[in-house]
N, C-alpha and C positions, 0 to 999 in steps of 0.2 A: 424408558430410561430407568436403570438399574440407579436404587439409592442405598447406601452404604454407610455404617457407622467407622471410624476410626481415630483410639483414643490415642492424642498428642499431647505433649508437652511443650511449655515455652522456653526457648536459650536465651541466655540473656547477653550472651558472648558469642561472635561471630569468627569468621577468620579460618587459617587453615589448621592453626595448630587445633581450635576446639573440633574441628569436623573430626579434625583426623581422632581424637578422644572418643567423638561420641561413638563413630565408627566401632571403635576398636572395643564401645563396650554396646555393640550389637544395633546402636540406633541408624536411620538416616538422616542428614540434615536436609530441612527443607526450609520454604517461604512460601508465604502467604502472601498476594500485592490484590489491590482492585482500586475502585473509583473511589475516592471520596477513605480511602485506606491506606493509612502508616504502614509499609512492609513489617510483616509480624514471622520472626526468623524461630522456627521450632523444631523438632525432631520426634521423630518416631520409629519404633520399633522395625526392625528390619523384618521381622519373621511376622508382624502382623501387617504390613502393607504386602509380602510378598504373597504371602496367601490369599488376601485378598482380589490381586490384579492377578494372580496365576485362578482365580478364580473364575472372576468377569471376566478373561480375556476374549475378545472381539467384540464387547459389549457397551456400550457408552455408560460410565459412569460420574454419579454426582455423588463426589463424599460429602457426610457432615464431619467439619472437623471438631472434637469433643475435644476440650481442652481444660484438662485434668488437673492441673496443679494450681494451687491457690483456689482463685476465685473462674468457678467453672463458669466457660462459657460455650457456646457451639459457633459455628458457621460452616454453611456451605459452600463448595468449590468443585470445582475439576482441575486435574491433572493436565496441566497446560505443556509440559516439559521435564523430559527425565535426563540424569547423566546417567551413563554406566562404565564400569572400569572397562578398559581396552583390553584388557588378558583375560580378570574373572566373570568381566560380564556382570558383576553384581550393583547393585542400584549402590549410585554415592548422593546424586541431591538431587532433590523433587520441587517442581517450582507449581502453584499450585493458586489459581484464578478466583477469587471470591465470587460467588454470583448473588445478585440481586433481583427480588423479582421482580415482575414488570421492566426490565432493563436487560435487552440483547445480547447473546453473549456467541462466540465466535468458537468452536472446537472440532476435534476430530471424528466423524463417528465413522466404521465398519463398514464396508460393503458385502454383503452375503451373494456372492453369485450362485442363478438357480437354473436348472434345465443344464441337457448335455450338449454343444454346437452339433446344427448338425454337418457343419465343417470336420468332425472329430472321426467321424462317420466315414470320413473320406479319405482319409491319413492324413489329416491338420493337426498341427498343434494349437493349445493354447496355451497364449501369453497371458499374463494379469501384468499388468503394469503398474496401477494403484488398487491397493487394500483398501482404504479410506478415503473417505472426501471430508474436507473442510465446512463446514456448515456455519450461519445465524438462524439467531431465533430465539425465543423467550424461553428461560429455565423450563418451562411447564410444556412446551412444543418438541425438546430433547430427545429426537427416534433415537430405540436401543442400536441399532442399526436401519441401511440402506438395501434394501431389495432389487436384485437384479436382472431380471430374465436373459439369457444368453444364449437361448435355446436357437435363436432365428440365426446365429451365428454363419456364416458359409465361411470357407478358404478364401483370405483375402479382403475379409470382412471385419469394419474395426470399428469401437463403441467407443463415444468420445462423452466428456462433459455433459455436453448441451444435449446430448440424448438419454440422460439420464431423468428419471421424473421426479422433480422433491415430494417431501411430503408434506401434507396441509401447513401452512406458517413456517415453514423454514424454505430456507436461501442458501445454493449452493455457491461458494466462496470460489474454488477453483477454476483457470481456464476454460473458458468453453468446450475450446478446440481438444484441452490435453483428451491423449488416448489414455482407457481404462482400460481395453482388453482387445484383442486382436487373434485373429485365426491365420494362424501361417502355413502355407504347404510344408513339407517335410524335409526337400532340399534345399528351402531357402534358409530352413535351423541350421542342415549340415553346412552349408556354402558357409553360413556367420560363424559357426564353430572353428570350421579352417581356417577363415578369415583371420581370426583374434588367437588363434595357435601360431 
């Protein structure tokens, strides 16, 4: 589990017209929600959150949120939910899960698949279907990522949920059944290409 500093600020006004301000003078607006927690609405720097996730990306991370102005305080969270603009793609709000420890918490972490099919070997394709799996588990149990062997792969051959092996203390969230990856012959990509043409 990758752990992260990132200094924020609190708003004390919400709404579109202040987003669109903070925006406009480089910040993101976010929130803050969890158990036993007043949603706590702040903002932070655009160029120092984007550095940081273009950072960690494929990584499970746990920010501390530093909270800079007035009376400093910290807390922990992950990254529960982002928007981004529909045209620039740039981060507009970041919704952001308090964690507690000793108390379960629910998030996304990475799949790393490893090994070459040897479906691949054959003129197969591979499909990935899902990057990531949903995971519980205690702040402290948080794999940086999921590890995958794919190597047994044949044409025709497809990796689902339930074949997957958590790791010690955590719970995988997702369908059993849904598929994670799949080895396709090579006519059956072309036939779906023409298909949907």
């Amino acid at each position: 589990m990758r752990q992260v500093t990132l200094k924020v600020e609190r708003r004390e006004k919400t709404g579109k017209e202040t987003a669109k301000k903070l925006r406009k003078k480089g910040y993101i607006p976010a929130i803050l929600y969890g158990k036993d927690l007043e949603s706590l609405p702040f903002a932070v720097l655009y160029s120092e959150f984007e550095k940081l996730y273009n950072r960690y990306k494929g990584e499970a991370i746990v920010y501390t949120l530093e909270f800079t102005d007035g009376e400093t305080f910290k807390r922990q969270a992950v990254l529960k939910e982002f928007q981004r603009h529909p045209v620039t793609d740039r981060f507009i709000h970041l919704d952001f899960q308090a964690i507690e420890e000793g108390e379960t918490i629910e998030l996304e972490v990475p799949i790393e698949f490893v090994g070459k099919p040897v479906g691949l070997t054959k003129g197969g394709i591979l499909e990935i279907m899902i990057h990531e799996l949903t995971v519980e588990c205690l702040p402290k149990d948080i794999p940086d990522k999921i590890v995958v062997d794919i190597s047994h792969l044949d044409i025709g051959d497809s990796l689902h949920v339930k074949d997957i092996k958590a790791p010690l203390n955590v719970k995988i969230k997702d369908h059993p059944e849904e598929t994670v990856v799949t080895v396709v012959a090579e006519e059956e990509e072309e036939t779906a290409e023409s298909t949907s043409s």
